[in-house]
C-alpha positions in Angstrom: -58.3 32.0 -73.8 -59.5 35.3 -74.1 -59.0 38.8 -74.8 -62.6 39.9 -74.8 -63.1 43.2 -73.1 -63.7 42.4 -69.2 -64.3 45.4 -66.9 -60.8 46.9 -65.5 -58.3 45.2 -64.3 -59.2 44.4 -60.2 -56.7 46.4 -58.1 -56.0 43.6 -56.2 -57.0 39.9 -55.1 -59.4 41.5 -52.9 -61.0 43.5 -55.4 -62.0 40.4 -57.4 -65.8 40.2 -58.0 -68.4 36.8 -59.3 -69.1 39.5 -62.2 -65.3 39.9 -63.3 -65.0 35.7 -63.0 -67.9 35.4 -64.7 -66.6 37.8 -67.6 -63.1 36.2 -68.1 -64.1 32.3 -68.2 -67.3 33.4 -71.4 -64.9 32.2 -74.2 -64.6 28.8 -72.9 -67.7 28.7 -70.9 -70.3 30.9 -72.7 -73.3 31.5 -70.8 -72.4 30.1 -67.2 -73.1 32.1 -64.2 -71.1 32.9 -61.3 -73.0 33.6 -58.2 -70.0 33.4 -55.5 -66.9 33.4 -55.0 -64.2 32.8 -52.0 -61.2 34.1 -52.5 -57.8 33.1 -50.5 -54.4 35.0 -50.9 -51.7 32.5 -52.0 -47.8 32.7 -52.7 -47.2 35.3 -49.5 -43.6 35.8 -48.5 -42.5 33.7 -51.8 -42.5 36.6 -54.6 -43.1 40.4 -54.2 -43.7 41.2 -58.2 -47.2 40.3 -58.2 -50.5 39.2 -55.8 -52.1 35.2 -56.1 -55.1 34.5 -55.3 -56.7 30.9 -55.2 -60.6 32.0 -56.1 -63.3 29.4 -55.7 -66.7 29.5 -57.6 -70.3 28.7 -56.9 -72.1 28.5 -60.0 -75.9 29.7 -60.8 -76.8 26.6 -62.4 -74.9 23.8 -63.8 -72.0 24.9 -65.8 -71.4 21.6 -67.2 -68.0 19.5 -66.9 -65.7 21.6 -68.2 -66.3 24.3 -65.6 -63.5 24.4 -63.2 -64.3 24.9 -59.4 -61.5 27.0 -58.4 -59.0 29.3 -60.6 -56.1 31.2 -59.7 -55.8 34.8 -60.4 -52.7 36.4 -61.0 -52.3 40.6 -60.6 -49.5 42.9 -60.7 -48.6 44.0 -57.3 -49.5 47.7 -55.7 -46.4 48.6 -54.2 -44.5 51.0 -56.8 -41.2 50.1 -56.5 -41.1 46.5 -57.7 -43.9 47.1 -59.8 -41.9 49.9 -61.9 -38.8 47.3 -61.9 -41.1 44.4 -63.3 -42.5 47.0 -65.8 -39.4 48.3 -66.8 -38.0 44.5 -67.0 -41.2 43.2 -69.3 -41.9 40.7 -66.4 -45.6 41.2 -66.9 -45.8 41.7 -70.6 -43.8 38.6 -71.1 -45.7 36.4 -69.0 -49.2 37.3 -70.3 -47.5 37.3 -73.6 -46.3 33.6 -72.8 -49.5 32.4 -72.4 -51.2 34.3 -75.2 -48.9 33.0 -78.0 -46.8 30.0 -76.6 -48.4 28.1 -73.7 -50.8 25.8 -75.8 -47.3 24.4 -77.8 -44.6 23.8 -75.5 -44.9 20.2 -75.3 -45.2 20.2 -71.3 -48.0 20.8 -68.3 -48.6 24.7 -67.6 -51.8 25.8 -66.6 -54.5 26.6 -68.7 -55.3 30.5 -69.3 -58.9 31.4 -69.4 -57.9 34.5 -69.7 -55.1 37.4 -70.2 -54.8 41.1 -70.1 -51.8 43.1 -70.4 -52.2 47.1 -70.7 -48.6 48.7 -71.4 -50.0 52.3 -70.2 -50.0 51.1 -66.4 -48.1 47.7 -66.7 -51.1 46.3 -65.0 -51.9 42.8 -66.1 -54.3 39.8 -65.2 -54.2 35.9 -65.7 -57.2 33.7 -64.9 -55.5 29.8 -64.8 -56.1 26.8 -64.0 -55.7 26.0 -60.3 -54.4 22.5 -59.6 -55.0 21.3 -55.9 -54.4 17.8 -56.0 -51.3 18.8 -56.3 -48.0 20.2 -54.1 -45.9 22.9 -55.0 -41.7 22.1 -54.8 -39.8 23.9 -52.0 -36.6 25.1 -52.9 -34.7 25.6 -49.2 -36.5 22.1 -48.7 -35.2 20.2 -52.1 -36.8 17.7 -53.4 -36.1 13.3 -54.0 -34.2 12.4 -56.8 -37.0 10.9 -58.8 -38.5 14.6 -58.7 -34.8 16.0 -60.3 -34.8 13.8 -62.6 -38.7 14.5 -63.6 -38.0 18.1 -63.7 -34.8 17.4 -65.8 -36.8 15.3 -68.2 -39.3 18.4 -69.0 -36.6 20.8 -69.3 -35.9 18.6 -71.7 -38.8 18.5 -73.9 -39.6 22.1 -73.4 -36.1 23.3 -75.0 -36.5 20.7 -77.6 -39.9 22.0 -78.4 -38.2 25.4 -79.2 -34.6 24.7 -80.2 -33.5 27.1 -83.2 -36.5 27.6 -83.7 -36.6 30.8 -85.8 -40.4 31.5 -84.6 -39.0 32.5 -81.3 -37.8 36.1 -82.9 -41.7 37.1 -84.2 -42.5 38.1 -80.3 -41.3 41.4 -79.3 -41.8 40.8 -76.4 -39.5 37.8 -75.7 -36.3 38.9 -74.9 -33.1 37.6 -76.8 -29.8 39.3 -78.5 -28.8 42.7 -78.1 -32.3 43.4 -75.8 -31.9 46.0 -73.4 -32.7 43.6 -70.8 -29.6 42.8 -70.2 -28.6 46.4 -69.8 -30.7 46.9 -66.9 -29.4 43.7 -65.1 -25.5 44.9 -65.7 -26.7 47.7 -64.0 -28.6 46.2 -60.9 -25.2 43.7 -60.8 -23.3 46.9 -60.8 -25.6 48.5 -58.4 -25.6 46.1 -56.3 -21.9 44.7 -55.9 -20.4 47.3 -53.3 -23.2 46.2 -50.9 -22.5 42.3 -51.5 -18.5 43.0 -50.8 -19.2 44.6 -48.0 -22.3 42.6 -45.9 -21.7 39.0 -47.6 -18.5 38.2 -49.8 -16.7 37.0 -46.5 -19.0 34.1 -46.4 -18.0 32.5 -49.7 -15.0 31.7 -51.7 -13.4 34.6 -52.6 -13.5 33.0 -56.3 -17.1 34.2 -56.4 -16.7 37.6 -55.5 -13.5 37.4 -58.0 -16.3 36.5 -60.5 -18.4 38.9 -59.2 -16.2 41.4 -60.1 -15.1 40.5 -63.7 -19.3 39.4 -64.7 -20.2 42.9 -63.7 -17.0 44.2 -66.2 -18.0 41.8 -69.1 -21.3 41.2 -68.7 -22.4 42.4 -72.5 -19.3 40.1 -73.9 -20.4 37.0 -71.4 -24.1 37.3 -72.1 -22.4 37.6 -76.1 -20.8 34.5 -75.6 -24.4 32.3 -74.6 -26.4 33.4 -77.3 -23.6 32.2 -79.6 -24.6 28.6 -78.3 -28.0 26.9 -79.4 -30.9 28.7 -78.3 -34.6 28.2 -77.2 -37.0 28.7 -75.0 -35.8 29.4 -71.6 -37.5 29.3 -68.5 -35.0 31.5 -66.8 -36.7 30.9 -62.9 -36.5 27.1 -63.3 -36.4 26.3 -59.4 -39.0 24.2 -57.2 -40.5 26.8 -55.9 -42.6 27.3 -59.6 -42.8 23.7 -59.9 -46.2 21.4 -59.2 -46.0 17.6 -58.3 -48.8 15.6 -58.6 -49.2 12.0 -58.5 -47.3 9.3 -61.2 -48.8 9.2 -64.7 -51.3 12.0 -64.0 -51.9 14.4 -65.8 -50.5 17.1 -63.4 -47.6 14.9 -62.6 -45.5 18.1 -63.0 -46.6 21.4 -63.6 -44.6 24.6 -64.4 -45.5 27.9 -63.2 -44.4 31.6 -63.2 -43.3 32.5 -66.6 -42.4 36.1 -66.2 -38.9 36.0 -66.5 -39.3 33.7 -70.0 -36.4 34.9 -72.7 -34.6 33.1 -75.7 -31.8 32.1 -74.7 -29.3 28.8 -74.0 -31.6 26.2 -72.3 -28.3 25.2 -70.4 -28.9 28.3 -67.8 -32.3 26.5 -66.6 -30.4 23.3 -66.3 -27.4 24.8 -63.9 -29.8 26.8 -62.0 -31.8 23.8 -61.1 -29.4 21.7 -60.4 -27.4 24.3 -58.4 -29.6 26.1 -56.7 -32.5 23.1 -55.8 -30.0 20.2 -55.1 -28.4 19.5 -51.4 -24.7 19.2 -52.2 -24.6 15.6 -51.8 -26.9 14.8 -54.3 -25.4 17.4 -56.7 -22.2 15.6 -56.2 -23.8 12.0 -56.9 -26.1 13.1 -59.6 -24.9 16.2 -61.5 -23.1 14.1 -64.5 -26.5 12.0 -64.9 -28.9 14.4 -64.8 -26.8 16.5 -67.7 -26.7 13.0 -69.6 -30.8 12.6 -68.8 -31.2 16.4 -70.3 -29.0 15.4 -73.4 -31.0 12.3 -74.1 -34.3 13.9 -73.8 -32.8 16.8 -76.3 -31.8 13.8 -78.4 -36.1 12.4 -78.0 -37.2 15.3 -78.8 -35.5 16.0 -82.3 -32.1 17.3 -81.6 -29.3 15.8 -83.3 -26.8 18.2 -83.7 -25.7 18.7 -80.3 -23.2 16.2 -78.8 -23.0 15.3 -75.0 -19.6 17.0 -75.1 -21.0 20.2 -76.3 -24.2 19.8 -73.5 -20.9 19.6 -70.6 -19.3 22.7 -71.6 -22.3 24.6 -72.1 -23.7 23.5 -68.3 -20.5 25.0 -67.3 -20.5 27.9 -69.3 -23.8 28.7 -67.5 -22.0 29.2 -64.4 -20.4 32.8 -64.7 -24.3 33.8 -64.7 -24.8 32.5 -61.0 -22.5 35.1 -59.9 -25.3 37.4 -61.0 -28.4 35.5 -58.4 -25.7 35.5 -55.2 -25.3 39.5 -55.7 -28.7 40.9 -56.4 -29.8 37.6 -54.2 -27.6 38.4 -50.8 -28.3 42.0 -51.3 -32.5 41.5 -50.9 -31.6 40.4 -47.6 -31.2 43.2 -45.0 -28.3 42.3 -43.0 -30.4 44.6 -40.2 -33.1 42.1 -40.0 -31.4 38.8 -40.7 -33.5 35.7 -39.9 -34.0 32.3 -39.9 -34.7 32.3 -43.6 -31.8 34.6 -44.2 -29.6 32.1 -43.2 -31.0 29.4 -44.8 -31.0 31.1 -48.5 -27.1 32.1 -47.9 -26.1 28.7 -46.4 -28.5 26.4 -49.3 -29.2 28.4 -51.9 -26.3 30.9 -52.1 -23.9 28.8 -51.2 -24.9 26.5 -53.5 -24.5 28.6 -56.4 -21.4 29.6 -55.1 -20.2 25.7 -55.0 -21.2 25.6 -58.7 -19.1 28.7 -59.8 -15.8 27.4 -58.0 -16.5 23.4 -59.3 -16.5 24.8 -62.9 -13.8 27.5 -62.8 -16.3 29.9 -63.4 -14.2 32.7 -64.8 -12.7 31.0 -67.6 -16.2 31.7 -69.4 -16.0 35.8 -68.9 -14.0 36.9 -72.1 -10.6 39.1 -71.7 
C-alpha cells in the first residue's frame, strides 16, 4: 500500500486515467506501465455513499506475476447530500483508515489495497483493491445456503477474536468507540426519522417494534452505554451478504469481506444478530439460530478467547437486538412510500420484517435501561 503523492483524486469512475493507475500500483509494482484501461461501473442501485468501478489494465510491457489484471476503484460519491452525511459520519475516513492501519492483521480475506487517500478538507477519498472475479458476491433479499452461514459465522469469528480487548483498538482516532459523537448523530437520524416510520410503515409490523422504536430513540446514549460495557472488538458493523465474496472451497477467496466504512469498536455480537437476522429466511433462522451462536462461540474459543462463556455469548446476541429497531426506522424511511416497488416490498417483507421477528423473539426492550 501506498500513500505516495498521486495526482488528485479522479472526480469519478469516469475520470479514472492509465496515468493515475499507473501512479497508485508504483509501491508494489515500481516501474510497470499502464497503457490502457477499461473501466465498468459496479455496485449500481446497491449503495449511494460512494461510486465502484471494476478497471481493467493493459500493460506496456510485462509487468511480471504479481501484476493484477483488473482492480477495483473505490470514490466518494458527487451527489452532496449523502456525501456530507458520510463525511460528517467518518464513513470514508474510517474505511481508508481501515485499510491503512488494520487490513493486513485481521486474520481473514479482505482485499488487498494498492493504494489509499483520504483528504479531510473535501472528505474525498480513493482505494485501489484487489478485484476478485472468480468470485460471487452474496445477495441479501436472495439469502444464501447454510454452508455459506455457517462460513460467514466462522470468520466473524476469527475477525473478533483477532481484536477482542484488544487495547490497540483505542490508538485510531478514527475508529469509533465510547462516548464518540457518532452515536449522537444516529440518535438524531432515529429521532428524525421516527414520525415518518409511524406514520408510512409501523402498521406493517408488531407493534412491539414500534414500542421499541420509541423507547431506543429515548435511551439511545444509556442502550448504546450498556454494549460497550460487554467485551469489545472489532466490529464490522454492515456484516450482511451483500459485502460478502464467495469463491470456491479451500481457495483462497473462499470468502471475502468488503465495505468497511461503517468499521467501529464495539460488541462483535451486533455483527452476529444482524447477519443472522437480516440474511437468514425465517425458516432457517428458526432451525439454525442456536448453532450458528454456538459455531461463533467456538471459533471465539479457537481463536484465544477464554473468558467468555456460551451463556454470556446468548445474552449478548440478544442484547444486540434493541439496536435493529434502529435499521427498520432509518431503513423503511429510505423508501418513498410515493414510489414503492418491487424491491420496496421485498426489503420490508425479508429484510425488515426480519429484523422485526428478531426484536419480538428476544423481548427486545428488556435491554433499553429505565
Amino acid at each position: 500500500m501506498s500513500s505516495q503523492a498521486v495526482p488528485a483524486i479522479p472526480g469519478g469512475i469516469a475520470e479514472v486515467t492509465p496515468a493515475w493507475i499507473e501512479q497508485t500500483l508504483q509501491a508494489d509494482l515500481p516501474g510497470c506501465r499502464v497503457e490502457s484501461i477499461a473501466v465498468k461501473r459496479i455496485g449500481e442501485g446497491i449503495g449511494f455513499l460512494g461510486e465502484l468501478g471494476r478497471v481493467r489494465l493493459s500493460y506496456a510491457a510485462d509487468p511480471g506475476p504479481e501484476a493484477p489484471p483488473s482492480v477495483i476503484v473505490k470514490l466518494p460519491t458527487n451527489v452532496p447530500e449523502p456525501r456530507g452525511m458520510a463525511a460528517a459520519l467518518g464513513f470514508y475516513e474510517r474505511e481508508v483508515g481501515f485499510y491503512r492501519d488494520l487490513s493486513r492483521e485481521s486474520d481473514i480475506r479482505v482485499p488487498y489495497a494498492y493504494y489509499h487517500t483520504f483528504d479531510p478538507e473535501t472528505a474525498g477519498f480513493a482505494l485501489v483493491l484487489e478485484d476478485f472475479p472468480g468470485a460471487s458476491p452474496g445477495d441479501q433479499l436472495a439469502s444464501c445456503s447454510i454452508e455459506h452461514a455457517q462460513l460467514a459465522v466462522r470468520e466473524l469469528a476469527r475477525l473478533h477474536a483477532k481484536w477482542w480487548e484488544s487495547p490497540r483498538l483505542s490508538h485510531y482516532p478514527w475508529l469509533p468507540s465510547r462516548g464518540h459523537h457518532f452515536f449522537q448523530i444516529l440518535q438524531g437520524a432515529h429521532l428524525q426519522a421516527l414520525p415518518v416510520f409511524e406514520e408510512h410503515w409501523s402498521s406493517r409490523f408488531d407493534p412491539a417494534v414500534t414500542h421499541v422504536a420509541r423507547r431506543l430513540g429515548e435511551r439511545f446514549d444509556a442502550y448504546i452505554e450498556s454494549l460497550m460495557d460487554r467485551p469489545l472488538t472489532l466490529a464490522h458493523q454492515d456484516y450482511r451478504l451483500d459485502n460478502m465474496l464467495f469463491g470456491a472451497p479451500g481457495a483462497a477467496d473462499e470468502f471475502v469481506l468488503l465495505d468497511w466504512q461503517l468499521v467501529q469498536q464495539s460488541t462483535g455480537l451486533t455483527d452476529l444478530q444482524y447477519f443472522i437476522s437480516s440474511n437468514l429466511r425465517k425458516d432457517m433462522r428458526d432451525r439454525h439460530t442456536g448453532d450458528l451462536v454456538r459455531l461463533y462461540h467456538e471459533g471465539l474459543r479457537e481463536g484465544g478467547v477464554s473468558a467468555y462463556s456460551l451463556d454470556e455469548c446468548r445474552e449478548d446476541f440478544a442484547r444486540a437486538s434493541a439496536i435493529l429497531g434502529f435499521y427498520i426506522v432509518t431503513g423503511c424511511v429510505a423508501i418513498d412510500p410515493e414510489n414503492y416497488d418491487e424491491r420496496g416490498n421485498q426489503l420490508i417483507n425479508l429484510l425488515y420484517g426480519s429484523l422485526a421477528d428478531a426484536m419480538v423473539e428476544h423481548d427486545a426492550e428488556r435491554f433499553l435501561p429505565a
